[in-house]
Steps between C-alpha positions, in 0.01 A plus 500: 500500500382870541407642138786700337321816527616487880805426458700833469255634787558218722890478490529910559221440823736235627794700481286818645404307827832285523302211532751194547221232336415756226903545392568174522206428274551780272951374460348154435352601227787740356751218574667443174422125380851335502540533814245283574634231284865559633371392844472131529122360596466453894134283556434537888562211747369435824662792773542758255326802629348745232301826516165491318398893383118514370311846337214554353435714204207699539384669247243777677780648672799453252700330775636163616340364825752311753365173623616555826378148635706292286779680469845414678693207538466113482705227574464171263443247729682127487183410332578757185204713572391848677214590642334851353192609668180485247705266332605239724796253370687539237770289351821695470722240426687456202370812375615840384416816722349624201278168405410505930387868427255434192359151705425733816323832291280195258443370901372856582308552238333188538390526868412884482330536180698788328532517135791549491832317721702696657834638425680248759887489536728223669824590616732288677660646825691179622601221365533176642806355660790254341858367721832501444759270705786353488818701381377817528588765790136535600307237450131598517159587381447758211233658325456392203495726194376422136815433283730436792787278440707253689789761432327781636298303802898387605596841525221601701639200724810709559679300192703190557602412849761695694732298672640587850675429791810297405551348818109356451433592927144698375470141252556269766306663790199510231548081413501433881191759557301293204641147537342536876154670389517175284565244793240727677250426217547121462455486875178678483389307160565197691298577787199639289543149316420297762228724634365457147519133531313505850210683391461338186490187754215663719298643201488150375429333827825257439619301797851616378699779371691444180799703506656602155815243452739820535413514855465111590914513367574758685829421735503885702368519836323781397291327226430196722380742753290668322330163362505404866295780599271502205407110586458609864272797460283267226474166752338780762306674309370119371462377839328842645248480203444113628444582818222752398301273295574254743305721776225556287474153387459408845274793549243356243546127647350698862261678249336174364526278831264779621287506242460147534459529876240731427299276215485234773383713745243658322359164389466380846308824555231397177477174670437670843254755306303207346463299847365849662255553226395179510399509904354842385263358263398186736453794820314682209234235506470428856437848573191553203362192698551675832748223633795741569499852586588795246809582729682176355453565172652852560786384644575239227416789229805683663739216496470422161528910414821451715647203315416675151692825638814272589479344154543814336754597702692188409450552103596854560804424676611253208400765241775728670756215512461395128580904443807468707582162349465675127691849601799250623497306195518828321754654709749154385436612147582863570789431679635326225415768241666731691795283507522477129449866459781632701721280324445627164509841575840396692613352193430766258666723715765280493500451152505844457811527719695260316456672192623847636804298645583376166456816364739610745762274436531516141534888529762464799688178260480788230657732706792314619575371121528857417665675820637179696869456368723373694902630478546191221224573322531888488841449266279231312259792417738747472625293191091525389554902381702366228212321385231572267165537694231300363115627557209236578153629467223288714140601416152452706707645800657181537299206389636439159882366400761798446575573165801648367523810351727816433525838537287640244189281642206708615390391818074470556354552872580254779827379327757362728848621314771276706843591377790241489827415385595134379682436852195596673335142498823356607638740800096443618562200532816500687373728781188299543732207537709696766240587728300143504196627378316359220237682264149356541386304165 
């Protein structure tokens, strides 16, 4: 903190040069102190973005130094950290802007060497996200804001639903819309299935595909087609893969009858060598004893050069054979590398599909529970605006159980807020039941 001496000085220099970081410094410290307890305690979660302000106090001059560098805004990251140059990361989660701002000026002191931190302020310039659905008129994302209620995040959601449309045309166009985006999707989640099921098949090296049971009791010509075509694409992709190791199988059979061939041949040639050298040694002594002339030894001298020549050739030409015989073997092994590779990148893409698509579906199935009435139902939930709404709070964005809760509940980032009425569960249930479609357990 800058000594008191400066204090006076420094508020009437902010004001002077209408310095936005210098006011808001100099009101922070004039704001009176119950306001700050009357506000309720926000710690930062991961997507809320916040502005980090950093001076310096220096003392030759009598004026605060900007840290230009650091200054400006961060987001927290899913991991509940930001990333402040000179600093690196810092956990932001769970904390108060204020506790984030004394962590990052101890950080700065640290790495620079100063004797003093400095004055750093946190200030948070968006909060994260929660959701409201269900029976509200706009059901969508908000920003959060510390203290918000359920009360106050409904209203934002244009208050309880509006009804409509008595004749339910806009209502029934919508359920026919959805209810065939739905067929669409269980198509499409049937088809990615059983392309799952293949590659997992080829990955594995199976002889077989093993389609999920949903598929093997499948009746529609559509399913059993697409099973059919599945099965045909994996028996040729099986029996073009055979084929290839079947060539180079019988490459490498060629390979190592040649190199055989060539052994044989190259031992005939030793024996031939050893009978020439042999006649050469014997002409050897009949020409020191002046029997023969030099002529025949010369000639002999040559053959036997010859024969060695050949014999090289030989072992060089089953040196180059082995080579091919080992680059086919490896080729086999590539080949089926290769094989294994494309499937599971196939299947991850896959994978990756089928999660989207379920995604999908449950947002669609969401959808038509809230906007798909039909003309029987829309007097069913005509009878619901009689009926006290109840609020349902899930947390984690999803991943935990919904809890109950009422008006006056404060909602925390990332909340889903789904608002009901007692014959929501039931009338749900009704309309899945007249459009033949079944929620996914």
């Amino acid at each position: 903190m800058p000594h008191a001496d400066h204090s006076l000085s420094y508020r009437l220099s902010c004001l002077g040069r209408a310095s936005t970081l210098c006011l808001a410094i100099g009101l922070s410290a004039l704001a009176p102190l119950h306001q700050a307890q009357a506000e309720p305690v926000f710690r930062l979660q991961p997507q809320t973005r916040v502005k980090v302000a950093i001076v310096e106090w220096v003392a030759s001059t009598g004026e605060y130094k900007e840290w230009t560098a650091l200054n400006g805004e961060y987001v927290v990251s899913p991991a509940g950290t930001i990333s402040v140059p000179l600093v690196g990361e810092v956990k932001a989660r769970d904390r108060t802007p204020a506790e984030l701002a004394a962590t990052i000026a101890d950080l700065l002191k640290e790495r620079t060497g100063l004797s003093k931190a400095p004055e750093t302020s946190v200030e948070v310039v968006r909060y994260p996200m929660i959701y409201v659905t269900g029976l509200v008129d706009r059901p969508s994302e908000l920003e959060f804001r510390p203290g918000m209620t359920v009360m106050q995040a409904v209203a934002m959601a244009g208050g309880r639903e509006r009804r409509t449309n008595p004749a339910g045309g806009y209502s029934d166009m919508e359920q026919i819309r959805y209810t065939g985006e739905l067929n669409r999707m269980e198509l499409e989640m049937m088809q990615l299935a059983a392309r799952r099921a293949r590659l997992r098949a080829e990955f594995t090296d199976s002889t077989k595909i093993e389609f999920p049971q949903a598929l093997k009791a499948a009746t529609g010509a559509a399913i059993q087609q697409i099973v059919r075509d599945e099965s045909t694409l994996f028996d040729a992709r099986v029996e073009a893969m055979r084929r290839q190791l079947d060539s180079l199988a019988e490459l490498g059979t060629l390979l190592k009858n040649e190199i055989d061939v060539l052994d044989e041949k190259t031992a005939v040639q030793q024996r031939q060598i050893e009978i020439a050298q042999d006649e050469l040694k014997g002409i050897s002594k009949l020409v020191n004893d002046q029997t023969v002339t030099k002529s025949r030894q010369t000639s002999l001298e040559r053959i036997v050069a010859e024969l060695q020549s050949d014999k090289l050739d030989l072992q060089v030409a089953a040196m180059r054979a082995k080579q091919k015989l080992s680059e086919t073997e490896r080729d086999a092994v590539t080949l089926q590398g290769q094989r294994r590779t494309e499937a599971g990148r196939d299947l991850q893409t896959t994978e990756a599909a089928i999660e989207d698509l379920k995604l999908k579906r449950s947002t669609t199935l969401q959808l038509l529970q809230i906007n798909g009435a039909s003309l029987s139902r829309f007097a069913d939930m005509k009878a619901m605006d009689l009926e006290p709404l109840e609020y349902w709070i899930t947390h984690g964005g999803g991943t935990e159980p919904a809890v109950k809760v009422t008006e006056a509940t404060l909602l925390v980032p990332g909340d889903v807020l789904d608002v009901r009425s007692a014959l929501t569960a039931a009338l749900d249930k009704k309309l899945l039941t007249s459009v033949g479609i079944e929620q996914s357990q």
